[in-house]
N, C-alpha and C positions, 0 to 999 in steps of 0.2 A: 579551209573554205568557211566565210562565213553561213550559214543557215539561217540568218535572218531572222531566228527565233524568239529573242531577248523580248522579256513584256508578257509573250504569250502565259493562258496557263490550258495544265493539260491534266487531265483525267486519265487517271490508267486502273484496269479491274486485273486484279491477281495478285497486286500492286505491294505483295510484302517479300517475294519472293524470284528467285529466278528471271525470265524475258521480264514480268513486271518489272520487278526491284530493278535490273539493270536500263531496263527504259527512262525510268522516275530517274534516275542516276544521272543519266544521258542526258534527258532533256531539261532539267537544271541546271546541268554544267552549259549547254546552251543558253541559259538565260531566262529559261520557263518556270514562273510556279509549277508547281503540281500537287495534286490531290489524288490519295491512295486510295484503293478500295480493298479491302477484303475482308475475310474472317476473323483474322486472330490479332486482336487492339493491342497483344504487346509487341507482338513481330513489325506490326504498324509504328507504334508508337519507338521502336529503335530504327527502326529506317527512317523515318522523318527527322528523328536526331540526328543522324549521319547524314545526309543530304543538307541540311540546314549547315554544318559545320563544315562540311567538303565546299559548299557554293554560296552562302547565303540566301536562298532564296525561301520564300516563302512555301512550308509544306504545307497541310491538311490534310486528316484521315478520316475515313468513313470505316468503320468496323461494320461492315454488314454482309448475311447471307445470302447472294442474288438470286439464291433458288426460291424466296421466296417474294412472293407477291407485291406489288407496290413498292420495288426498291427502286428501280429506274425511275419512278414519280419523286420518290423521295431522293434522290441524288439531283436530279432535275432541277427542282424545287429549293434544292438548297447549294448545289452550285451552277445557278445556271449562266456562267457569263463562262463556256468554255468555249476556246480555241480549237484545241485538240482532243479528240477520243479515243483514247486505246482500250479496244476489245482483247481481255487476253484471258480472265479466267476461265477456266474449265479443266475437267478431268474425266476422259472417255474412258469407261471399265475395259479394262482386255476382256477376249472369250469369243466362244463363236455364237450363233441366235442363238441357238440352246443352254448355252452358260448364262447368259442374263435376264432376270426375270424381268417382269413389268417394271417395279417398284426403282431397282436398278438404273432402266432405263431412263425412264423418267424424269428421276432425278437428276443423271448427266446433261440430258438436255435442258431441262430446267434452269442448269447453271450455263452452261455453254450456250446452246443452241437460243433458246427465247431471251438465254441474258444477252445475248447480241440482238437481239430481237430487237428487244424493249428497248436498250439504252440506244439502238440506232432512231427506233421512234420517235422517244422522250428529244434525245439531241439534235437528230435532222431539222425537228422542226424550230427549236432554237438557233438554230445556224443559219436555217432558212430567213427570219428575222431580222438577222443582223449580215445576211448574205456573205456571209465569209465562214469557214471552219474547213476541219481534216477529220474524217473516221477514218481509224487503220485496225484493220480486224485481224488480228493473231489466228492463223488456221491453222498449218499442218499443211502435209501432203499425204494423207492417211486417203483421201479420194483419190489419190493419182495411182498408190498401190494396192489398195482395196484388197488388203490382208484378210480371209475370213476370220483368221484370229484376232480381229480389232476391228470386226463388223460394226460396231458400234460408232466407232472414231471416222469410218470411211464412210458412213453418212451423216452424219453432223458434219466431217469438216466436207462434204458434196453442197450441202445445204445453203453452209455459210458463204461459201465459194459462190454459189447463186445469187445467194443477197446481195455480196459483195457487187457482182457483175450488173444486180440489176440496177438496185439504188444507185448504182457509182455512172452508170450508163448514160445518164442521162442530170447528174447532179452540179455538173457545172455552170448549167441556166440558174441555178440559185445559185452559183458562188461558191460551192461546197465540193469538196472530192472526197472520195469514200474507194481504199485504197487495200488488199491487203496482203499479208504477209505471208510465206507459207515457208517456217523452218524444219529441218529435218532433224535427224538423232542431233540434237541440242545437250550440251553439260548442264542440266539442272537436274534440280530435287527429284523434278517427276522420274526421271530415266531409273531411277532405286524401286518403281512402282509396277506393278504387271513382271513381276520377276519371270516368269513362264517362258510370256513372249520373248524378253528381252535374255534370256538363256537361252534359247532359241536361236533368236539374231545373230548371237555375238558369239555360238558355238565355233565356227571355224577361227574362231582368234583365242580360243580356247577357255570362253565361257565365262561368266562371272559368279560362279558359286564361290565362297570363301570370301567376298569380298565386302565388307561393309558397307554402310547404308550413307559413309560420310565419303568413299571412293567413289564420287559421284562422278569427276572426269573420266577415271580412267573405266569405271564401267559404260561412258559415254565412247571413250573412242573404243573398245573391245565390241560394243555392240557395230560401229560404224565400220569399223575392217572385217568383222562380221558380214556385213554386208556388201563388203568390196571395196569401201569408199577409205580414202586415205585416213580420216579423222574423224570427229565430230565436230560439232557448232559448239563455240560458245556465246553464251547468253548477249556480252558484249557486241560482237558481231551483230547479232537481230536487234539489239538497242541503235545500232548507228545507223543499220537501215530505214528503222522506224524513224530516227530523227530527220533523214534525209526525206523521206517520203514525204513528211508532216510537215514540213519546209517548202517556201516557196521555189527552192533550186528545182523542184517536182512538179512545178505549178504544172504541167499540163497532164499528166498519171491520175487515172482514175477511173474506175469499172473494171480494175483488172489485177493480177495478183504478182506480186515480188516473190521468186521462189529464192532461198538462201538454204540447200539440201545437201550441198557438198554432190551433186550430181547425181543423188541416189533416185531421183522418182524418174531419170532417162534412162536410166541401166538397169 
């Protein structure tokens, strides 16, 4: 299937690692520049060499913290001729209200929560302008199961789920759809993080103590039969959805959320 995507380019935040890196990956091989966002300028700076060698296309990376203030202006500002938006960084602390202090808090939303904030701000109104573009905002389905032990995650991704619904509701009088995702126990880096929870989860598959921090799959599907479901998600998978969604084969999706969870937020 073609996706119609060649030419475009696309922004993705998270963008050195994991759903990031496999999106940026995706939607290159599509045809899309893309521009990276994250923290770490050298994990940046090896992924945009690989991309650039796998597709030819045109990288760029921003090494920046979006928990901090004025980064959405400044990405704006310096790329603003974007097509597509992928909302993907963030990292929701496990624990229940009394594990997290203020400071904690904060700061997860800080990155997640008003980093989608902002960058839907800053970009809507760019897109609005030139009456065409795609936001696809990375959630979760962390609202769907509202674990107290990841009280934190189950309302930021309630939140973003909101925005999603509201902004997207009513976005295609400007041209614009605003679209998002919501993967379940996914194979990436994060799944090695909240080990507690995630021993927890994945105790009836018989747990992932002993298991390294680079056994990222298979701690992925032990936590997902864990929970009943045959597998986990890989990365790949939520990168194809994303490029489908971002695509005009999608053109009328918008206000409302892709779940890719292997079934786990109906069981």
């Amino acid at each position: 299937m073609d996706l119609q995507l060649e030419g475009k380019r696309a922004l993705i935040t998270g963008g050195s690692a994991g759903i990031g890196a496999a999106t940026a990956r995706r939607l290159a091989a599509e045809g899309c520049d893309v521009v990276l966002v994250a923290r770490t300028q050298s994990a940046l700076q090896a992924l945009k060499t690989k991309i650039e060698l796998e597709t030819g296309r045109r990288v760029d990376v921003a090494p920046l913290d979006l928990t901090e203030r004025g980064c959405a202006q400044q990405l704006a500002k310096a790329f603003p001729d974007i097509d597509i938006l992928v909302n993907n960084a963030g990292e929701d602390p496990t624990g229940q209200l009394a594990d997290i202090d203020e400071d904690r808090w904060r700061h997860a939303w800080d990155l997640k929560l008003f980093g989608y904030i902002n960058l839907c701000r800053e970009y809507y109104t760019l897109m609005q302008r030139q009456r065409s573009g795609v936001i696809v905002n990375v959630i979760g389905v962390a609202h769907l199961i509202r674990d107290t032990r990841y009280i934190c995650g189950a309302m930021s991704t309630a939140a973003i789920t909101a925005l999603t619904q509201a902004l997207g509701g009513r976005s295609l009088e400007d041209g614009i759809r605003v679209v998002g995702v919501g993967p379940g126990v996914t194979a990436t880096p994060r799944v090695t993080k909240g080990k507690s929870l995630s021993e927890a989860y994945s105790a009836k598959a018989g747990g992932i103590s002993g298991l390294g921090d680079d056994a990222v799959d298979e701690i992925a599907d032990r936590i997902a039969r864990g929970l009943g479901l045959v597998r986990s998600g890989r990365a790949e998978e939520i990168a194809s959805l994303i490029a489908f969604i971002a695509s005009p084969q999608a053109g009328y999706m918008t206000g409302t959320i892709a779940y890719s969870d292997g079934g786990w937020a109906r069981t």
